[in-house]
C-alpha positions as CSV (number, residue, x, y, z in Angstrom):
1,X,38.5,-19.0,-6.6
2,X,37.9,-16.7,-4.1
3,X,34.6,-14.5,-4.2
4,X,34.3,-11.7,-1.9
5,X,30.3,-11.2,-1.0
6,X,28.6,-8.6,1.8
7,X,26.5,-10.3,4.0
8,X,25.2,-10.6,7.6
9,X,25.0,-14.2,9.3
10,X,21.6,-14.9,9.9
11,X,21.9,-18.2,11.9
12,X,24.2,-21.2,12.2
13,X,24.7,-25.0,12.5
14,X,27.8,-26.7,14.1
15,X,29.7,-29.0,12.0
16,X,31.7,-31.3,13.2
17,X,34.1,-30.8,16.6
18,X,35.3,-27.7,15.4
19,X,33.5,-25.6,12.8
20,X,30.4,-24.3,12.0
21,X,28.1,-23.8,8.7
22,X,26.9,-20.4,8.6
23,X,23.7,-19.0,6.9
24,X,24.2,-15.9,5.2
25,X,22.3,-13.6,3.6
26,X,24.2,-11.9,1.2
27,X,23.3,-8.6,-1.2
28,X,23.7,-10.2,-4.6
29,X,23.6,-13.9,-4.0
30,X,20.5,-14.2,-1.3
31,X,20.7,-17.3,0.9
32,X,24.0,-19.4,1.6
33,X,25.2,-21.4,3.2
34,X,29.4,-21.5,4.1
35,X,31.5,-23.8,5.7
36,X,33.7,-21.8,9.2
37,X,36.3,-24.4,9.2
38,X,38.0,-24.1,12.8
39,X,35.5,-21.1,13.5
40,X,34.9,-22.9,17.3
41,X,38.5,-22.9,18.1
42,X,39.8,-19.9,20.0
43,X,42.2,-18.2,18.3
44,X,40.3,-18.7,15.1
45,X,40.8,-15.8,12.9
46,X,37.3,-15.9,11.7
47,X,35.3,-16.8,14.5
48,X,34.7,-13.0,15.4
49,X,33.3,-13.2,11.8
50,X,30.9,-16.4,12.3
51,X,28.3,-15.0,14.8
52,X,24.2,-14.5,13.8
53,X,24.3,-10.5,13.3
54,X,28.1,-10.3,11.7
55,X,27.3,-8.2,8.7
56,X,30.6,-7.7,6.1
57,X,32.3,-9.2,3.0
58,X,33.1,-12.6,3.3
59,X,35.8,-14.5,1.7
60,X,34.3,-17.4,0.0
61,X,36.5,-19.9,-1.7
62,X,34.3,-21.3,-4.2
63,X,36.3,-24.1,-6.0
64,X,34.5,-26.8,-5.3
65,X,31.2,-26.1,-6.7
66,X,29.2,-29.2,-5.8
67,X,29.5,-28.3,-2.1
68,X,29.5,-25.2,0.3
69,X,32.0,-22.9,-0.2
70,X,34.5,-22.6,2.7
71,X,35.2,-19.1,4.5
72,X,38.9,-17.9,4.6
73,X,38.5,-14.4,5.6
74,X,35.8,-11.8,7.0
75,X,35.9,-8.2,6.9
76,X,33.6,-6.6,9.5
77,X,31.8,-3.6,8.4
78,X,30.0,-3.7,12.2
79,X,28.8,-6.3,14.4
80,X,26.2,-4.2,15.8
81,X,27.6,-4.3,19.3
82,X,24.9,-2.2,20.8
83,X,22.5,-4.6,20.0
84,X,24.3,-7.4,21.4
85,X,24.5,-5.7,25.1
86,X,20.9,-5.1,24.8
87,X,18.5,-7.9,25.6
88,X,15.6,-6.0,24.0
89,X,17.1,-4.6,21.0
90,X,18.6,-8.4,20.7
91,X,15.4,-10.2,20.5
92,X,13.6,-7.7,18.0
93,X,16.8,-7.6,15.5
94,X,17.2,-11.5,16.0
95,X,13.3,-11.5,14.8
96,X,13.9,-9.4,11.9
97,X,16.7,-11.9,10.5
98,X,13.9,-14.6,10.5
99,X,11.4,-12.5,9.3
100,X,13.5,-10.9,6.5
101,X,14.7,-14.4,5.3
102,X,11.7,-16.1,5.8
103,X,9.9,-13.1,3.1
104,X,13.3,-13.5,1.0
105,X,12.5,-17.0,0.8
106,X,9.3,-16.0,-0.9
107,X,10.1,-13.0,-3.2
108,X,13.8,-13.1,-4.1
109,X,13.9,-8.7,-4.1
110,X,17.4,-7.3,-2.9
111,X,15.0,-5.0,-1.4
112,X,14.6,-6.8,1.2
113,X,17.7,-7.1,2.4
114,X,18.2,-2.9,2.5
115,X,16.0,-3.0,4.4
116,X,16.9,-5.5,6.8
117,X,20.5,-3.7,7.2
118,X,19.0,-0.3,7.4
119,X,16.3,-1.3,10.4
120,X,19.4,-3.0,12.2
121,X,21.8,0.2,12.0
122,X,18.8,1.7,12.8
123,X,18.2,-0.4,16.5
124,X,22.2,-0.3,17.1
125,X,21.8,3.9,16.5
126,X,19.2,3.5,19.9
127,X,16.6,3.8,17.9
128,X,13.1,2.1,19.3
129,X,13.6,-0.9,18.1
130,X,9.8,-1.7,18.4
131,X,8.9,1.3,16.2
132,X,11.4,0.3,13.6
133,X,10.4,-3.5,13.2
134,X,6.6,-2.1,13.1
135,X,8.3,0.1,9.8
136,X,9.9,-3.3,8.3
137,X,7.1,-5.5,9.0
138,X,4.5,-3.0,7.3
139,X,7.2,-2.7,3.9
140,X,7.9,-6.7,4.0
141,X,3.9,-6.8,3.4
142,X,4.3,-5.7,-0.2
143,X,7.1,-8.8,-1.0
144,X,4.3,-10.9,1.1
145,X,1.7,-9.6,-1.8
146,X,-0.7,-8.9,1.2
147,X,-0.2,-5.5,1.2
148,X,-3.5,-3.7,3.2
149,X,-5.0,-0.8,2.0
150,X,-4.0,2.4,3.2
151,X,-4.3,4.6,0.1
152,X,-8.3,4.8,0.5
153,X,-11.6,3.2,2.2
154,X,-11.3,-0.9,1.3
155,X,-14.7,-0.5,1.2
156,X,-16.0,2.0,-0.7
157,X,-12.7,3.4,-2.4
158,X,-13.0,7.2,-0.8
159,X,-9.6,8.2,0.5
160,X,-11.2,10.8,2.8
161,X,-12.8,10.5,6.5
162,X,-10.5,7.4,7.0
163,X,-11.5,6.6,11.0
164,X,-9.6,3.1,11.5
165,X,-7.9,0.6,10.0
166,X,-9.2,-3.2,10.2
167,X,-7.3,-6.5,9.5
168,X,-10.0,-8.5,9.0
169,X,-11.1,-6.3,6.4
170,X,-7.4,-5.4,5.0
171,X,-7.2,-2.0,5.3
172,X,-8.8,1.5,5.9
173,X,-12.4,2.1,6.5
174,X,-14.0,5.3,6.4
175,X,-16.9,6.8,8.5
176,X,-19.7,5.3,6.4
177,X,-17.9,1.9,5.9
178,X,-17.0,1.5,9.7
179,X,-19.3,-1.5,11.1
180,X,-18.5,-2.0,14.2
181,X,-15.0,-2.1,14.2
182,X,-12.7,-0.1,17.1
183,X,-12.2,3.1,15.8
184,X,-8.4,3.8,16.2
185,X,-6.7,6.8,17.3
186,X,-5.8,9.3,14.0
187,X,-2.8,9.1,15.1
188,X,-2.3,5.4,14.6
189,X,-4.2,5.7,11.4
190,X,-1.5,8.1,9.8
191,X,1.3,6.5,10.8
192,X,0.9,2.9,10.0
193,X,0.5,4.3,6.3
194,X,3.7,6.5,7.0
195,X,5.4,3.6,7.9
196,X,5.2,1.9,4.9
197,X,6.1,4.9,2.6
198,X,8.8,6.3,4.8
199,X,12.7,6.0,3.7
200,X,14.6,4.5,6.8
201,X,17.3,6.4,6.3
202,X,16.0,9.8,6.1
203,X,14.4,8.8,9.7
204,X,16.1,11.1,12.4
205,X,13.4,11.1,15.2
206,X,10.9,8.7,16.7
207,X,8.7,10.9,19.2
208,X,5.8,8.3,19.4
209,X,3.2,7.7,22.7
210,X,3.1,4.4,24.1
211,X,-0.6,3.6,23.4
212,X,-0.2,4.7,19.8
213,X,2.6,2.2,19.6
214,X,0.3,-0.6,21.2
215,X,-2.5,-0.3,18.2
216,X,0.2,-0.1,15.7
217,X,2.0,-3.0,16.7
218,X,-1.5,-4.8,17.5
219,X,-3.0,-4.4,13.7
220,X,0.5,-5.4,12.0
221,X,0.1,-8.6,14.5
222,X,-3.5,-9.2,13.6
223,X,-3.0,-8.8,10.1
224,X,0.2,-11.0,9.8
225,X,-1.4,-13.7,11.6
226,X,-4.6,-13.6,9.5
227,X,-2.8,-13.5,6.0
228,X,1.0,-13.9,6.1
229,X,1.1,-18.0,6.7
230,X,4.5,-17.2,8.4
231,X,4.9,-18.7,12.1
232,X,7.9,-17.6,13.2
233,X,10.1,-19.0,16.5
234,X,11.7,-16.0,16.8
235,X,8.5,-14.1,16.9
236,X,7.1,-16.4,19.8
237,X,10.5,-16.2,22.0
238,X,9.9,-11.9,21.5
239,X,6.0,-12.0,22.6
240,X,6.5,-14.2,25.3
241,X,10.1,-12.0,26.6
242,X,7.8,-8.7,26.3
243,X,5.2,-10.0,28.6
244,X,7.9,-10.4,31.1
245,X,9.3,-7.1,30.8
């Protein structure tokens, strides 16, 4: 039986002198794995098809249900060629496949995979790719169940006179609640909760300051290494490739 699944190769194994076993996430079916006979050979008709970041339908032939499936045929619907040429843009997207499996692997939601595919054609459109992992990060935080307050004061409950956001507290603190924590920029205060609300999609500009950026990016780091549990490789290889740039 052939079964005919979109997905995007999130990483893969070789097997054996000429294959490969492929991770894929898929829409309906989450994590698999599939065996690439032949995939290593060159003129393989589905190596193009076998690479982390091909996102299409794959052909599965499913008869043998007590092993992997073996892939006979891939139909690229894009294999996000600007990323590839892109070190940067690379290293983020090749984060947000770990990241986005790794939260999969928690909460089963198809959610998270929408996502995952809108923030890459997102990057591969030449959009910040920084600014559009902050987004998915802050969304992946609800499937985490750690989701911080940015509704109203963790402290006190008032959704007015917000004037910074803490992760050791988990979320936003008002004027009268603020001990001693860095007051952040409004800015930054706004848009980490418009982050999390806003549709990917609908996103047609990112007109953003750098130092904005910075405390952004430095509370969703904060906060997912105090309460997420997640310690990723891929996020190590981008920190350390950043402070090179």
């Amino acid at each position: 039986m052939i079964k005919k699944i979109e997905g995007i190769v999130i990483s893969t194994v070789d097997y054996k002198e000429s294959s490969k076993i492929i991770n894929v996430f898929t829409k309906e079916d989450g994590i698999i794995g599939v065996v690439a006979r032949g995939a290593k050979k060159i003129r393989s008709k589905i190596s193009s098809g076998t690479d982390v970041l091909s996102y299409g339908t794959f052909h599965i032939n499913t008869k043998n249900t007590n092993s992997l499936g073996n892939l006979v045929e891939v139909d690229i619907i894009d294999n996000f060629k600007l990323i590839r040429k892109d070190i940067i843009k690379l290293n983020y997207s090749i984060y947000l496949l770990e990241l986005s499996s790794q939260v999969y692997r928690h909460d089963n939601d198809k959610d998270i995979y929408n996502l995952l595919i809108s923030a890459l054609i997102k990057i591969n459109n030449n959009f910040n790719p920084r600014i559009i992992t902050n987004i998915i990060e802050l969304k992946l935080l609800e499937f985490l169940g750690i989701k911080p307050a940015i509704d109203y004061c963790v402290s006190c409950g008032k959704s007015n006179d917000i004037v910074t956001i803490s992760s050791y507290k988990g979320g936003y603190l008002c004027k009268n609640c603020a001990l001693g924590e860095k007051i952040l920029n409004i800015k930054t205060i706004k848009l980490i909760r418009m982050f999390y609300y806003v549709d990917l999609a609908k996103i047609t500009k990112l007109d953003i300051s750098d130092n904005i950026i910075e405390e952004i990016g430095m509370f969703i780091d904060e906060y997912y290494d105090r309460y997420s549990g997640l310690y990723l490789k891929s996020k190590k290889l981008l920190n350390e490739f950043i402070k090179l740039k």
